[in-house]
C-alpha positions as CSV (number, residue, x, y, z in Angstrom):
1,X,-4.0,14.6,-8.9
2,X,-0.5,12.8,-8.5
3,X,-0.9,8.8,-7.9
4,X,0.4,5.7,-6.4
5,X,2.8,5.2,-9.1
6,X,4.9,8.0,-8.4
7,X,4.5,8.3,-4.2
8,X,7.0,7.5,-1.6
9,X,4.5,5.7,0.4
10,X,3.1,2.9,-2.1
11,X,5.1,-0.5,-2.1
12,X,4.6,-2.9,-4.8
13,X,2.6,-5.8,-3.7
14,X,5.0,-8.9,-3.4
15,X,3.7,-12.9,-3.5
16,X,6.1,-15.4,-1.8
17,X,5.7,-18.9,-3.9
18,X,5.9,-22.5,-2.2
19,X,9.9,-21.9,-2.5
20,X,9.7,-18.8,-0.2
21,X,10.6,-16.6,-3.5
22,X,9.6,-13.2,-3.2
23,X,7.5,-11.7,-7.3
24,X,5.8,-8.8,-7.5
25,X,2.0,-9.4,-7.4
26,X,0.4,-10.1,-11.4
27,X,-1.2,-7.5,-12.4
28,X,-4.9,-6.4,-12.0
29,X,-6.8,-4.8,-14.9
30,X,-3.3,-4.1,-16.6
31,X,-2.2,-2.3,-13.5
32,X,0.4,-2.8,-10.9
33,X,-0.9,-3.0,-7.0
34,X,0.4,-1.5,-4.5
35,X,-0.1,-1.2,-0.6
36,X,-0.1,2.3,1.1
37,X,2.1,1.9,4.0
38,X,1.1,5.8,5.1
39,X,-2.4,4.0,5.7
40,X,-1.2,0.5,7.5
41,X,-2.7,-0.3,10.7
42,X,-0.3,-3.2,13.3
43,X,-1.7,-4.2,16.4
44,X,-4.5,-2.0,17.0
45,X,-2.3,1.4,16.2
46,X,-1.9,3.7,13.6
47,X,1.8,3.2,11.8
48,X,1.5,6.7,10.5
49,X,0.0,9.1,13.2
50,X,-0.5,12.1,10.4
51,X,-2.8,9.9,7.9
52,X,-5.9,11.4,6.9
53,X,-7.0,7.4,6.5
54,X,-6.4,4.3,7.9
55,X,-6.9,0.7,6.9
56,X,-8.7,-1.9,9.6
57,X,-9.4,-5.3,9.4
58,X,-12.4,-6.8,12.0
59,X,-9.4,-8.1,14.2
60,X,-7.6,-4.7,14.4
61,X,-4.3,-7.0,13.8
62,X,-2.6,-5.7,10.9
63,X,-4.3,-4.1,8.1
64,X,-3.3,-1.7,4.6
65,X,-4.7,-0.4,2.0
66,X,-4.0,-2.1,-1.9
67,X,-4.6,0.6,-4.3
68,X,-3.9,0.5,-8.0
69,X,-1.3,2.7,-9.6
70,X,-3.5,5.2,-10.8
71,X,-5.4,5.6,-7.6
72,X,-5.5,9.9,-6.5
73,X,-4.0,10.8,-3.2
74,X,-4.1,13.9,-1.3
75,X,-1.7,12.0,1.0
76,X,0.9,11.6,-1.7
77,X,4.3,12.3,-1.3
78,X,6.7,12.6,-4.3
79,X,9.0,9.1,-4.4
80,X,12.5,10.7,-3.6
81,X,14.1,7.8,-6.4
């Protein structure tokens, strides 16, 4: 099954540090995090409205799933880069 680290629709997680610079998120277990935008949730609505998932938080305010690399999509969507 093709994964995270090769789909159009995983970001790299960033961390801003106390001088507003943006990193890319340590890694966890020896792999990189990312977030699946295709499953992101903003103000109560779907940002994607042809996912077959969806993140939500209790407050239905903003919401996406953090997957690692590896994770296995049906969703996924060959990076074009």
């Amino acid at each position: 099954m093709k994964n995270c680290a090769t789909c159009k629709h995983a970001e790299p997680n960033m961390e801003t540090d106390v001088n507003g610079i943006e990193t890319e998120q340590e890694l966890f277990n020896g792999q990189r995090v990312y977030t699946c935008r295709k499953t992101e949730m903003r103000y109560r609505e779907r940002v994607d409205e042809t996912s077959l998932a969806v993140a939500q938080d209790a407050s239905g305010y903003n919401a996406a799933l953090e997957v690692l690399e590896t994770f296995g999509c049906v969703m996924h969507e060959e990076n074009e880069s």
